[in-house]
Gaussian input, Z-matrix of N, CA and C with variables (Angstrom, degrees):
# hf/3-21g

backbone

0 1
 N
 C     1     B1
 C     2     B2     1     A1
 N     3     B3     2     A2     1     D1
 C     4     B4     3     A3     2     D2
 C     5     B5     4     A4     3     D3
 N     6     B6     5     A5     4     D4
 C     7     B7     6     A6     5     D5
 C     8     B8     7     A7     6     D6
 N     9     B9     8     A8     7     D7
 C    10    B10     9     A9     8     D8
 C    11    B11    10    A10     9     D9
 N    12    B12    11    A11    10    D10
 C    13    B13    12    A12    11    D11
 C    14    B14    13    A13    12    D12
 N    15    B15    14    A14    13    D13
 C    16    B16    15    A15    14    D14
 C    17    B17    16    A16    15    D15
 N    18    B18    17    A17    16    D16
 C    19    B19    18    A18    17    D17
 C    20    B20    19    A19    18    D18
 N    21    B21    20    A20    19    D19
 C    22    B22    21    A21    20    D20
 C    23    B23    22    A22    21    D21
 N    24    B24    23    A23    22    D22
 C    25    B25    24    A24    23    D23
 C    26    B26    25    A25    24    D24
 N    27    B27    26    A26    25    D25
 C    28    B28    27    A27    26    D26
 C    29    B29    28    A28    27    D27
 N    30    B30    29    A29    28    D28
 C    31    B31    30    A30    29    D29
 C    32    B32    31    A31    30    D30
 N    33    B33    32    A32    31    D31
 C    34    B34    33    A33    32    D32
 C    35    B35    34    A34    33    D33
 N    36    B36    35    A35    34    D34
 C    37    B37    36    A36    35    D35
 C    38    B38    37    A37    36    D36
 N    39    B39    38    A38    37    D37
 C    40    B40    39    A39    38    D38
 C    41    B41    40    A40    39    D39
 N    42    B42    41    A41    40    D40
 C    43    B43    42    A42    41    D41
 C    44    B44    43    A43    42    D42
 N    45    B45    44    A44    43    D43
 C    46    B46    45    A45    44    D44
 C    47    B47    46    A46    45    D45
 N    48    B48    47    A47    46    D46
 C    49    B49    48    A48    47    D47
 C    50    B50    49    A49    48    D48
 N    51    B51    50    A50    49    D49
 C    52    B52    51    A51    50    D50
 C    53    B53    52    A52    51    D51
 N    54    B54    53    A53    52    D52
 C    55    B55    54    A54    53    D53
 C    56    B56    55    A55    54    D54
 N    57    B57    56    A56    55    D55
 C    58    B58    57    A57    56    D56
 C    59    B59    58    A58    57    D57
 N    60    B60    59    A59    58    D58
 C    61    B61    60    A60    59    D59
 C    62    B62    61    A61    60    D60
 N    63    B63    62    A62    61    D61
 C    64    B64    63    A63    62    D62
 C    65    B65    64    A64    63    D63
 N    66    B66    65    A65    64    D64
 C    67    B67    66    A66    65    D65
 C    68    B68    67    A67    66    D66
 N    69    B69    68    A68    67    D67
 C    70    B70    69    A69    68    D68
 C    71    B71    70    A70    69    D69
 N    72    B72    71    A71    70    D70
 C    73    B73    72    A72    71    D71
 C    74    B74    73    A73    72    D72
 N    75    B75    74    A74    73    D73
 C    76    B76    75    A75    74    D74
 C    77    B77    76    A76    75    D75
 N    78    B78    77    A77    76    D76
 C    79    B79    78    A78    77    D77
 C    80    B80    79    A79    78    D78
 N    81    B81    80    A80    79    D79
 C    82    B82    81    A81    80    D80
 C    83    B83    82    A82    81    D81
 N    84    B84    83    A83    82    D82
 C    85    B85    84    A84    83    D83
 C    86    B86    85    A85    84    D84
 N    87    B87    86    A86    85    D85
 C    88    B88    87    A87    86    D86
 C    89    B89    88    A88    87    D87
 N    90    B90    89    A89    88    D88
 C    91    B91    90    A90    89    D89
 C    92    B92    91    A91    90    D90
 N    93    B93    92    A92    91    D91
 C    94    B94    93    A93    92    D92
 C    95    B95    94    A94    93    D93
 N    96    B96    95    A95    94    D94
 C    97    B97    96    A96    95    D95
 C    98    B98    97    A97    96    D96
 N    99    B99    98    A98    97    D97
 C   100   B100    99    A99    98    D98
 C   101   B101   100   A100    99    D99
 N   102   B102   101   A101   100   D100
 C   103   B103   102   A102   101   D101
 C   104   B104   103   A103   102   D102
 N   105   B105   104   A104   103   D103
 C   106   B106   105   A105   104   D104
 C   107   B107   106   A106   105   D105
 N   108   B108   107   A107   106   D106
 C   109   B109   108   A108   107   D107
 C   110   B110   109   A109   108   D108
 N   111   B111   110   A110   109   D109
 C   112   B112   111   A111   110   D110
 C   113   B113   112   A112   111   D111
 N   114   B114   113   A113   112   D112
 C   115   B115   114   A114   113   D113
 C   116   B116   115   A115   114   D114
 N   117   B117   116   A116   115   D115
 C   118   B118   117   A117   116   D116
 C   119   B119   118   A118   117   D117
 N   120   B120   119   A119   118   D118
 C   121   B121   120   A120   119   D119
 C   122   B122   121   A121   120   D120
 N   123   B123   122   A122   121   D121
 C   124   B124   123   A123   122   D122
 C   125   B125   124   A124   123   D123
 N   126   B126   125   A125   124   D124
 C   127   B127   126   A126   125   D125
 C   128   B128   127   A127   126   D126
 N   129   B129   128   A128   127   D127
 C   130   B130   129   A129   128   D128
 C   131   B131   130   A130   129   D129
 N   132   B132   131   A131   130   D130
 C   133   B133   132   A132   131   D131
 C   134   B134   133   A133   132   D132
 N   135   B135   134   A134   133   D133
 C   136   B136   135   A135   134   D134
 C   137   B137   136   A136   135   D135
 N   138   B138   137   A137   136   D136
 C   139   B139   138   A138   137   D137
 C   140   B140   139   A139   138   D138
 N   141   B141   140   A140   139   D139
 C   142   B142   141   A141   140   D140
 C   143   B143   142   A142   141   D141
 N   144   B144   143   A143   142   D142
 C   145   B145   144   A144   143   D143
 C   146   B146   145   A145   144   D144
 N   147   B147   146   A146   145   D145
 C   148   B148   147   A147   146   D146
 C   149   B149   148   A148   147   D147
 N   150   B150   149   A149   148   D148
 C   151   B151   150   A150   149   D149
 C   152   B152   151   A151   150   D150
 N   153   B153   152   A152   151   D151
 C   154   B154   153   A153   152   D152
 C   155   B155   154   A154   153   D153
 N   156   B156   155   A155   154   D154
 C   157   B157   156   A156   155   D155
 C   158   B158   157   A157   156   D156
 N   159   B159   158   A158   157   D157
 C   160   B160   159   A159   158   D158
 C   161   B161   160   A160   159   D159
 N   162   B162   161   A161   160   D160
 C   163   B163   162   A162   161   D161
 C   164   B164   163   A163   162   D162
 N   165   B165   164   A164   163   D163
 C   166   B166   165   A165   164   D164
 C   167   B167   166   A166   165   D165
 N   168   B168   167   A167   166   D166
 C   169   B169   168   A168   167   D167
 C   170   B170   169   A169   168   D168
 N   171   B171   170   A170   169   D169
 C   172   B172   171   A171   170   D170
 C   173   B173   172   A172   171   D171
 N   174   B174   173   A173   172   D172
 C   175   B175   174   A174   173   D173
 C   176   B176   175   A175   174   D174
 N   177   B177   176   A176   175   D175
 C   178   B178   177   A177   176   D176
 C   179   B179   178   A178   177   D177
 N   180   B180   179   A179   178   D178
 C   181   B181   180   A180   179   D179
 C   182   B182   181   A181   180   D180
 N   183   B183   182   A182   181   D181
 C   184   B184   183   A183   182   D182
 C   185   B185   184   A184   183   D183
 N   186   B186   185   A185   184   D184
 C   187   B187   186   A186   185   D185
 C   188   B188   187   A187   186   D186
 N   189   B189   188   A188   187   D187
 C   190   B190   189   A189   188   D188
 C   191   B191   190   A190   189   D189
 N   192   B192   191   A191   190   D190
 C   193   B193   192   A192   191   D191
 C   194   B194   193   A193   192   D192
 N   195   B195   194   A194   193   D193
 C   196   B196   195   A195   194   D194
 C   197   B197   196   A196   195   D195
 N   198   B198   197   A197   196   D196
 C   199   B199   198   A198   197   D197
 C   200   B200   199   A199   198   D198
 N   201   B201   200   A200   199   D199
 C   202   B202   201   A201   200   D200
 C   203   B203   202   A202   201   D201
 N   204   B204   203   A203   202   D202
 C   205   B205   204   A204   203   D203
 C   206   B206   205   A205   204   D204
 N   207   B207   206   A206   205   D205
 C   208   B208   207   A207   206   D206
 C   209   B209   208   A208   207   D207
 N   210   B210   209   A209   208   D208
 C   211   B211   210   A210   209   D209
 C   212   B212   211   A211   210   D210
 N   213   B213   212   A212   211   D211
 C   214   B214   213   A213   212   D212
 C   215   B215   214   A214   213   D213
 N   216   B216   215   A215   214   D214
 C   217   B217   216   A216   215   D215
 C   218   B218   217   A217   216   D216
 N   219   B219   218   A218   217   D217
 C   220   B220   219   A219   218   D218
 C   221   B221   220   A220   219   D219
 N   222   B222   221   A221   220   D220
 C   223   B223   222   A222   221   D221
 C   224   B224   223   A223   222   D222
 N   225   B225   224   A224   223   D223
 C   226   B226   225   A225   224   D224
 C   227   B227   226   A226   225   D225
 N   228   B228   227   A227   226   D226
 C   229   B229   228   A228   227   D227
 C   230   B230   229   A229   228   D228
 N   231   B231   230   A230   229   D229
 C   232   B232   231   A231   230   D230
 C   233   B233   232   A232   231   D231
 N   234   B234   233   A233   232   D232
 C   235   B235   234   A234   233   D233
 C   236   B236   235   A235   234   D234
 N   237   B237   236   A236   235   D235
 C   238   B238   237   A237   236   D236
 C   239   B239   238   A238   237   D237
 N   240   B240   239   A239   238   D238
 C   241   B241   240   A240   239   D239
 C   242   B242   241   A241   240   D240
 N   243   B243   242   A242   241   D241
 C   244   B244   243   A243   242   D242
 C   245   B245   244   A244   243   D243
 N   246   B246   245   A245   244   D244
 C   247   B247   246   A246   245   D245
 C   248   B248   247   A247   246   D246
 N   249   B249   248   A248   247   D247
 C   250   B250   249   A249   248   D248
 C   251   B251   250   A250   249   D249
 N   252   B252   251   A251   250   D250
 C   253   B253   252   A252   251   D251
 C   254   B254   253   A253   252   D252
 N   255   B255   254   A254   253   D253
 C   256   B256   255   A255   254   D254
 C   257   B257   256   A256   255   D255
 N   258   B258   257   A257   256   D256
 C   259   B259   258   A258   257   D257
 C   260   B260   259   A259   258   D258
 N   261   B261   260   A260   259   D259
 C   262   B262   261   A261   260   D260
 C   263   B263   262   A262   261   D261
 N   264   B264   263   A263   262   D262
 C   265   B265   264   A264   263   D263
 C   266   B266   265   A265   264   D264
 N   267   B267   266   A266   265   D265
 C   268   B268   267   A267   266   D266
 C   269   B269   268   A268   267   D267
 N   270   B270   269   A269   268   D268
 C   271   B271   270   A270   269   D269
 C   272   B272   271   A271   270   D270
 N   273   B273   272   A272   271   D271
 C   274   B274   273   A273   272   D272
 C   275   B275   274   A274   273   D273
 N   276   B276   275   A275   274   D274
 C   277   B277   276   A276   275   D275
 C   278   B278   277   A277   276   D276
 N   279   B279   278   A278   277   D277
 C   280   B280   279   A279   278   D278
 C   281   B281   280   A280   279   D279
 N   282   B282   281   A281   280   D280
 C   283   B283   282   A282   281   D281
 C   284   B284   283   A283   282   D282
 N   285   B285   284   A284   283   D283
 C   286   B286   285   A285   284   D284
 C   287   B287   286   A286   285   D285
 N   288   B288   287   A287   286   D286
 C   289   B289   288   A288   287   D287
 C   290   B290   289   A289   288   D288
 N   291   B291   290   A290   289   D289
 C   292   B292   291   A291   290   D290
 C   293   B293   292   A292   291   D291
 N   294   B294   293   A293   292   D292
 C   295   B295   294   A294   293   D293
 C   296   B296   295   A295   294   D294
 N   297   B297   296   A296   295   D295
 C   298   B298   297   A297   296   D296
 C   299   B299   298   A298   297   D297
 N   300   B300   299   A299   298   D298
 C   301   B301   300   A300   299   D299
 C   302   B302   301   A301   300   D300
 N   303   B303   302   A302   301   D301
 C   304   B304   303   A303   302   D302
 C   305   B305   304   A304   303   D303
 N   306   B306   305   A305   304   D304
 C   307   B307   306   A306   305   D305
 C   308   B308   307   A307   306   D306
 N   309   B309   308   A308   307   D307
 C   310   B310   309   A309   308   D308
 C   311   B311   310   A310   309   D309
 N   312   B312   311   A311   310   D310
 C   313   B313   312   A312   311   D311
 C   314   B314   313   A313   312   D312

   B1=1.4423
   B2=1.5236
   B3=1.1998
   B4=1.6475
   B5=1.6489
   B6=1.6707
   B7=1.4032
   B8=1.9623
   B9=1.2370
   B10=1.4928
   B11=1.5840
   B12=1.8193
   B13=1.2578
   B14=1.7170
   B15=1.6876
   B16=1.4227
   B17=1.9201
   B18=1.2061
   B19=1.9570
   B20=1.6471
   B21=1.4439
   B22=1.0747
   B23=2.1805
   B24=1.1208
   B25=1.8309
   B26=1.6760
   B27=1.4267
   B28=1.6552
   B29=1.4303
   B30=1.2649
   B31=1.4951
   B32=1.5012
   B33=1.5672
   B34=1.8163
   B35=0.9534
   B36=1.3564
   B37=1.3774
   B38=1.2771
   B39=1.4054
   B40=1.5352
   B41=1.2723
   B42=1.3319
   B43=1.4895
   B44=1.8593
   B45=1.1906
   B46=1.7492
   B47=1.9723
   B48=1.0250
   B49=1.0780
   B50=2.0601
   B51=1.3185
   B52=1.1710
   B53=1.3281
   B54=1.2037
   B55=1.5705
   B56=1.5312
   B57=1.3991
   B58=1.6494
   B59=1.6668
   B60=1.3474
   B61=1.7499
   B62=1.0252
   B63=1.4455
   B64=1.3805
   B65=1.7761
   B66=1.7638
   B67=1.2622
   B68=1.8193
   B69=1.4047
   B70=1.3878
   B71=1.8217
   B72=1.3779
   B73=1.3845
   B74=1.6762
   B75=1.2263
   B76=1.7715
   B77=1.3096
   B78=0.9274
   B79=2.1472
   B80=1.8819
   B81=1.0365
   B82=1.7405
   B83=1.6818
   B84=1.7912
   B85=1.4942
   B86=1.2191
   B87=1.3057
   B88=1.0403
   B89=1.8046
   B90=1.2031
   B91=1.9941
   B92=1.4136
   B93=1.2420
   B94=1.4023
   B95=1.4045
   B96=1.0562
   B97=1.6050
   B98=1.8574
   B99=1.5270
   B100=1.6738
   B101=1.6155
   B102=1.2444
   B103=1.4283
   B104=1.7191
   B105=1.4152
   B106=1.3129
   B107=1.8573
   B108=1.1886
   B109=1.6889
   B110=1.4647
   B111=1.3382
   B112=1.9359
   B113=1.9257
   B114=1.2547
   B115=1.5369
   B116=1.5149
   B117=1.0588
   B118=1.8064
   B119=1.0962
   B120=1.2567
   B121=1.9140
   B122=1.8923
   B123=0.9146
   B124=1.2732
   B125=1.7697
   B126=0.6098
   B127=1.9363
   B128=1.2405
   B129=1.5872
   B130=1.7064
   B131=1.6395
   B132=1.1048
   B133=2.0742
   B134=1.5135
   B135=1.3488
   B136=1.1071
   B137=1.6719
   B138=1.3155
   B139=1.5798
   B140=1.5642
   B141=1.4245
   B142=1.7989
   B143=2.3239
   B144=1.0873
   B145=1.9707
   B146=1.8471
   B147=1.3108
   B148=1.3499
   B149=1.3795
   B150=1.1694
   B151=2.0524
   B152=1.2872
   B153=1.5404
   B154=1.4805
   B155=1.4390
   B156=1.1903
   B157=1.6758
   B158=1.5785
   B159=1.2640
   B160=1.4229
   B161=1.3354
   B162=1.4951
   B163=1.8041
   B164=1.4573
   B165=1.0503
   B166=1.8117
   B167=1.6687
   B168=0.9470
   B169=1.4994
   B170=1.7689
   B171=1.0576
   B172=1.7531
   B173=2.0903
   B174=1.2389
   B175=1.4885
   B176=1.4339
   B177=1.2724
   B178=1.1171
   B179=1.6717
   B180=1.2062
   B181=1.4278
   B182=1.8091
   B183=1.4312
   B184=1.5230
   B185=0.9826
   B186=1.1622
   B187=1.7699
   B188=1.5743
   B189=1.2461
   B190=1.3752
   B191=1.6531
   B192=1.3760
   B193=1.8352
   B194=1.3865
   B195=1.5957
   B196=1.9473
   B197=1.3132
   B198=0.8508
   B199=1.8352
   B200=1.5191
   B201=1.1155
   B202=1.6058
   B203=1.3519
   B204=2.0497
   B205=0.6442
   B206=1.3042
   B207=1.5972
   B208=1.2234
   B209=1.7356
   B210=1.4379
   B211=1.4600
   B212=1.1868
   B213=1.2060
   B214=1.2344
   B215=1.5522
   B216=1.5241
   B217=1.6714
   B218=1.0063
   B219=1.3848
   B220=1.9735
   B221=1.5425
   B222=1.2280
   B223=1.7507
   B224=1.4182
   B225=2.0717
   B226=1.2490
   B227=1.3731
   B228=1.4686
   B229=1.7073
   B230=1.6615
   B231=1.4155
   B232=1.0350
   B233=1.8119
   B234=1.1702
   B235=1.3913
   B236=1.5072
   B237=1.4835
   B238=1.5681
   B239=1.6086
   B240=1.0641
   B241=1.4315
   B242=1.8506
   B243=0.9947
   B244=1.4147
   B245=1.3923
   B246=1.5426
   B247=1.3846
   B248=1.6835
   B249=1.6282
   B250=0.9295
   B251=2.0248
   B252=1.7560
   B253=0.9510
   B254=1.8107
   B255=1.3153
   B256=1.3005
   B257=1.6873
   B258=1.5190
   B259=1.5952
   B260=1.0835
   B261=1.6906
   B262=1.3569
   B263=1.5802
   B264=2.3032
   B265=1.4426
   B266=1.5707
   B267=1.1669
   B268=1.5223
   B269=1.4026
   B270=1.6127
   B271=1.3350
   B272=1.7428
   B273=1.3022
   B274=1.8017
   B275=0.9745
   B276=0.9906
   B277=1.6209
   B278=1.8940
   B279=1.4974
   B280=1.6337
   B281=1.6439
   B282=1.1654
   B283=1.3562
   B284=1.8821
   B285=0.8365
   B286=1.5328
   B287=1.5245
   B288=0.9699
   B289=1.7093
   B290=1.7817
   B291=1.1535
   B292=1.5364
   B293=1.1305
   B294=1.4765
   B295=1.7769
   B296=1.1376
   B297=1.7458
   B298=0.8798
   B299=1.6007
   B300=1.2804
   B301=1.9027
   B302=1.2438
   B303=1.1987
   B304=1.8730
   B305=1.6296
   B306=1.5479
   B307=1.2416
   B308=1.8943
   B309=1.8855
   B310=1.7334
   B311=1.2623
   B312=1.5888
   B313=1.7543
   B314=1.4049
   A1=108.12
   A2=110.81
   A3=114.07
   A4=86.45
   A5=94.46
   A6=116.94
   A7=111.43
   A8=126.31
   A9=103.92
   A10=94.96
   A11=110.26
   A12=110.30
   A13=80.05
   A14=95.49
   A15=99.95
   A16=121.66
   A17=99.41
   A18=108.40
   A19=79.30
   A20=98.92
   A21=120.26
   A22=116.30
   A23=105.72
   A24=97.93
   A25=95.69
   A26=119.60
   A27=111.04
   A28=91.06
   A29=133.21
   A30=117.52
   A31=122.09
   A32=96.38
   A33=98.01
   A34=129.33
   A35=145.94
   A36=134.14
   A37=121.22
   A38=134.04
   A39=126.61
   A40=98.01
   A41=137.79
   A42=153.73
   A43=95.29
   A44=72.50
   A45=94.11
   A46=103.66
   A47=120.17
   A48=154.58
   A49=96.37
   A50=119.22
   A51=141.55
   A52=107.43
   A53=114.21
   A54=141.99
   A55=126.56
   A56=95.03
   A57=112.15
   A58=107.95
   A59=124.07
   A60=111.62
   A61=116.57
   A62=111.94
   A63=156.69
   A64=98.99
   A65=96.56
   A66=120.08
   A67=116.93
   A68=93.10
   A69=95.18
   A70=105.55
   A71=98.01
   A72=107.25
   A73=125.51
   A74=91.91
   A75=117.13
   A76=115.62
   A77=106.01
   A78=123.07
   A79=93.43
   A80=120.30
   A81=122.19
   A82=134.83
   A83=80.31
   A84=74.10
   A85=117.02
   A86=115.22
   A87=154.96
   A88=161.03
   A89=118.67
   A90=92.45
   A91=114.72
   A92=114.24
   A93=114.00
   A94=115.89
   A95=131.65
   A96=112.37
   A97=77.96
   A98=83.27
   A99=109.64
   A100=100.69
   A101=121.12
   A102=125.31
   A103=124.39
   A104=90.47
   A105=97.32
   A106=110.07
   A107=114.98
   A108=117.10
   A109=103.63
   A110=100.40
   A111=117.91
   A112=98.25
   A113=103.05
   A114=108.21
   A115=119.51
   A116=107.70
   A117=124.23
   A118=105.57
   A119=122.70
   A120=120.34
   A121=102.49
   A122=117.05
   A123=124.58
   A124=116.33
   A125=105.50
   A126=95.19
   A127=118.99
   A128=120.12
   A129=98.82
   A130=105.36
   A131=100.90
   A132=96.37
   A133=120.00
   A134=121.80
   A135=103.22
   A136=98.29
   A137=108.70
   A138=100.24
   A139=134.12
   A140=99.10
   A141=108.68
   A142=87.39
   A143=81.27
   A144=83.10
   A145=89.49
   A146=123.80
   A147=121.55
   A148=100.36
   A149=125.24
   A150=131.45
   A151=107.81
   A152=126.04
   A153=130.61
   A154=103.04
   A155=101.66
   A156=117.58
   A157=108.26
   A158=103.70
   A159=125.15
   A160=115.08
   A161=95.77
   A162=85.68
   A163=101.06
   A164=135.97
   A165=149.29
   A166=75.34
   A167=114.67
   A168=130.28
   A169=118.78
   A170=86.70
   A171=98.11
   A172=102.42
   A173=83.59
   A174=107.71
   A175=113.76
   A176=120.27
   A177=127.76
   A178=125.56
   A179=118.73
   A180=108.03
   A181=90.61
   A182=95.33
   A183=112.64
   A184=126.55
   A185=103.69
   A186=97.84
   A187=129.03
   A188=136.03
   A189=155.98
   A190=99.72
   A191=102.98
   A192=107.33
   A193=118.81
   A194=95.97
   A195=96.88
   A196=115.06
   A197=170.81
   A198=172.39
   A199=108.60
   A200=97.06
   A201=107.52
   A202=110.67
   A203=122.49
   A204=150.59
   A205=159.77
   A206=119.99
   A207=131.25
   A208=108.47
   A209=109.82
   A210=105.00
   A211=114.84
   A212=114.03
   A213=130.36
   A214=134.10
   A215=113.67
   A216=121.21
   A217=119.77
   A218=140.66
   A219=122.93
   A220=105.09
   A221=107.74
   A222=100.59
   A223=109.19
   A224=118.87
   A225=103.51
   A226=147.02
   A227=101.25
   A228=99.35
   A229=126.15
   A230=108.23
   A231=109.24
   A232=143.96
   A233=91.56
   A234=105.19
   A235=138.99
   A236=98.98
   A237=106.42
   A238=119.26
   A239=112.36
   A240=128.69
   A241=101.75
   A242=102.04
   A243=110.61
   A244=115.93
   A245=119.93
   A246=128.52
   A247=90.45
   A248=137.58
   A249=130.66
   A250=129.24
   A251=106.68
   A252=110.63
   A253=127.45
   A254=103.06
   A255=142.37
   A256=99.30
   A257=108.73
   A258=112.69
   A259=115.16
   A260=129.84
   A261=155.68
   A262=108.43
   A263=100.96
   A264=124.30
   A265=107.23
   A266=102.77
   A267=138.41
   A268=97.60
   A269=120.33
   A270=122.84
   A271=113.63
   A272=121.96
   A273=134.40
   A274=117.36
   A275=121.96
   A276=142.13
   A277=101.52
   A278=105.64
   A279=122.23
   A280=105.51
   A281=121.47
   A282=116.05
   A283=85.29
   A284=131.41
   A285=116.36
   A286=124.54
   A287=88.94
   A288=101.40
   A289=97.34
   A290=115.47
   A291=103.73
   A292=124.24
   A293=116.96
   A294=116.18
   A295=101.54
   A296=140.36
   A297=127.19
   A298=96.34
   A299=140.77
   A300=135.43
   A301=123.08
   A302=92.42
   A303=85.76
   A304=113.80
   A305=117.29
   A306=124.48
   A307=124.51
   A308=90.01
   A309=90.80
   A310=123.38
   A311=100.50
   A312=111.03
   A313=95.43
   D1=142.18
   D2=-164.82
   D3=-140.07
   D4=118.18
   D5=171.40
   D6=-90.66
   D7=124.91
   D8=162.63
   D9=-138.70
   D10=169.18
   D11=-166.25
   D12=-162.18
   D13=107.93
   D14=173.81
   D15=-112.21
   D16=111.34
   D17=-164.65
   D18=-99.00
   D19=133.21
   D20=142.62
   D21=-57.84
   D22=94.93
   D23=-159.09
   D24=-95.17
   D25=18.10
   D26=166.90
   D27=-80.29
   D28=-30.99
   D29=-168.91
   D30=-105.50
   D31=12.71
   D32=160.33
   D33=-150.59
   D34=163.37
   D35=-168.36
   D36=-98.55
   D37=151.51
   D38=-151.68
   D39=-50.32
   D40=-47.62
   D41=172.97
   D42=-8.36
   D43=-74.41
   D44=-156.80
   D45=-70.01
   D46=-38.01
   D47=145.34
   D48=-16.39
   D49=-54.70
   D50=-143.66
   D51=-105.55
   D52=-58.21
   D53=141.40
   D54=-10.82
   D55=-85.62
   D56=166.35
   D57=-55.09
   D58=-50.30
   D59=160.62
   D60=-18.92
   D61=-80.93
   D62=-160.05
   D63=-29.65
   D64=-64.71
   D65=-177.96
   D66=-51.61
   D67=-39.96
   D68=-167.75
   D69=-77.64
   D70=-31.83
   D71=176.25
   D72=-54.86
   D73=-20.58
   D74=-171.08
   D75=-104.27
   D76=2.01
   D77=176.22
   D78=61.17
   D79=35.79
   D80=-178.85
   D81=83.01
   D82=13.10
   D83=-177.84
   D84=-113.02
   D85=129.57
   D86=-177.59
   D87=-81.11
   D88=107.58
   D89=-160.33
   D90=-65.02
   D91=11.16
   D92=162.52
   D93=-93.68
   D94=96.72
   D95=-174.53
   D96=-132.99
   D97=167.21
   D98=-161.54
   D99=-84.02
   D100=114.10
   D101=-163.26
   D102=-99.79
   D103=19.19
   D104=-160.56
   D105=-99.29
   D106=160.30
   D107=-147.12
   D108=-138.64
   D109=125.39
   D110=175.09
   D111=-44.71
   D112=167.62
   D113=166.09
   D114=-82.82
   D115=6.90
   D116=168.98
   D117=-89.96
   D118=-49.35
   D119=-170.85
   D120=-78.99
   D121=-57.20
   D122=168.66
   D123=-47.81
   D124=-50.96
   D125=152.89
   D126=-67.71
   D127=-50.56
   D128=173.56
   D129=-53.26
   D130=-67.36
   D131=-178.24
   D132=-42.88
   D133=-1.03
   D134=172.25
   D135=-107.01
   D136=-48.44
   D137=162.99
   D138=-37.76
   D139=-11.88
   D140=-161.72
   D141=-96.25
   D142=-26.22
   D143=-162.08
   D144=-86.77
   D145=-29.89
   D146=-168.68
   D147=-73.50
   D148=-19.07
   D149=-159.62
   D150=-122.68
   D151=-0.38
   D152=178.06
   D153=-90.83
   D154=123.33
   D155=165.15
   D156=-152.27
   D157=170.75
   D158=170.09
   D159=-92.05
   D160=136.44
   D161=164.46
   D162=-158.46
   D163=108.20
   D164=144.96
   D165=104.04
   D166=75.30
   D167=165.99
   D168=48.62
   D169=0.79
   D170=178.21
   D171=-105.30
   D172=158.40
   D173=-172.53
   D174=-105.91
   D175=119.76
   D176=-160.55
   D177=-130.92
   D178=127.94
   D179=-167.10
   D180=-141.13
   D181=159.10
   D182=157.74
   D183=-87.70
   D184=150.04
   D185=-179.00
   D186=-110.49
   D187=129.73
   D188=-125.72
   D189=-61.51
   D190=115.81
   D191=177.28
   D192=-104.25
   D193=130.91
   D194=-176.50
   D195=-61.47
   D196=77.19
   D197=168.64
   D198=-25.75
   D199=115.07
   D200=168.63
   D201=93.84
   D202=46.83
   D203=132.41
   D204=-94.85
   D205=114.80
   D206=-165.15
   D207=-92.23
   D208=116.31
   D209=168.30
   D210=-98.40
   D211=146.42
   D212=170.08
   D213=-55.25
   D214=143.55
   D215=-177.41
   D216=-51.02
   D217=94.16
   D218=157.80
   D219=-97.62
   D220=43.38
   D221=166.26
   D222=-65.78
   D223=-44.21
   D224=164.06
   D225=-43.55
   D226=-55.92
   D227=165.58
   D228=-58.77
   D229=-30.69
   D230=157.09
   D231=-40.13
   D232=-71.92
   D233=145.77
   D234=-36.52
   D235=-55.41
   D236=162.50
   D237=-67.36
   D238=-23.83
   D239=171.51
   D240=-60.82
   D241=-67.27
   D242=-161.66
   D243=-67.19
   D244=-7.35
   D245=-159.26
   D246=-113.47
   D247=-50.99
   D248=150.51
   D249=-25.66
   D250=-53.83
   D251=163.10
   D252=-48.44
   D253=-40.88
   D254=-168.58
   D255=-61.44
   D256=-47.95
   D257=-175.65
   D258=-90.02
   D259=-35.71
   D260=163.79
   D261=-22.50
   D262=-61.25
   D263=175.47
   D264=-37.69
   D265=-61.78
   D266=-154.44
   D267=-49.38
   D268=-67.99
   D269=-170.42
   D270=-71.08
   D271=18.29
   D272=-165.93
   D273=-158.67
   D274=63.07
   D275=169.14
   D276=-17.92
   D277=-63.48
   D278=-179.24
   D279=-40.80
   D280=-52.08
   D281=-149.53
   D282=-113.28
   D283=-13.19
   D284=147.94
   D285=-57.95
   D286=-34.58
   D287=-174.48
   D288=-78.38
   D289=-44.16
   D290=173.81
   D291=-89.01
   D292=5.90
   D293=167.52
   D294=-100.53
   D295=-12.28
   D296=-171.62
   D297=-102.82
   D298=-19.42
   D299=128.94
   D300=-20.29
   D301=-49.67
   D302=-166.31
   D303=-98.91
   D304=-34.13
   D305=145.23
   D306=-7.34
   D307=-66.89
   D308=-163.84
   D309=-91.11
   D310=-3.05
   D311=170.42
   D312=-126.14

């Protein structure tokens, strides 16, 4: 594969000359890139700077909430959860006795 890149260099200075390489060498990318932000990103970023603080030397932020969301009930599974646990206790005296240890402290 044979690369060439012919500048007219009466009309630029090695600088630029160096530059434009540079560019081509880099498939266009660039420290100029276009910095500008939808009204979605720009609310998270302002939400992200409103929720940043410090605390015990660590840096701390919240993390980005959908609005105008309802989650859903697991009181059932819950429940069923807890009633299983509930019978589990029941038949093990031993390990009742140590969930009910570690439970209250």
């Amino acid at each position: 594969m044979v690369n060439y890149v012919n500048l007219d260099q009466s009309s630029f200075t090695s600088d630029e000359v160096v530059r434009r390489f540079w560019d081509l060498q880099t498939l266009g990318i660039s420290d100029k890139q276009d910095k500008s932000m939808n009204a979605r990103n720009t609310t998270l970023l302002q939400e992200f700077h409103a929720s940043f603080s410090f605390e015990d030397q660590r840096r701390v932020v919240s993390l980005p909430r959908k609005g105008n969301i309802t989650l859903p009930s697991n009181q059932h599974n819950a429940e069923r959860l807890f009633h299983r646990l509930e019978q589990r206790l029941e038949g093990n005296f031993s390990l009742r006795q140590v969930y009910h240890d570690h439970m209250l402290y």
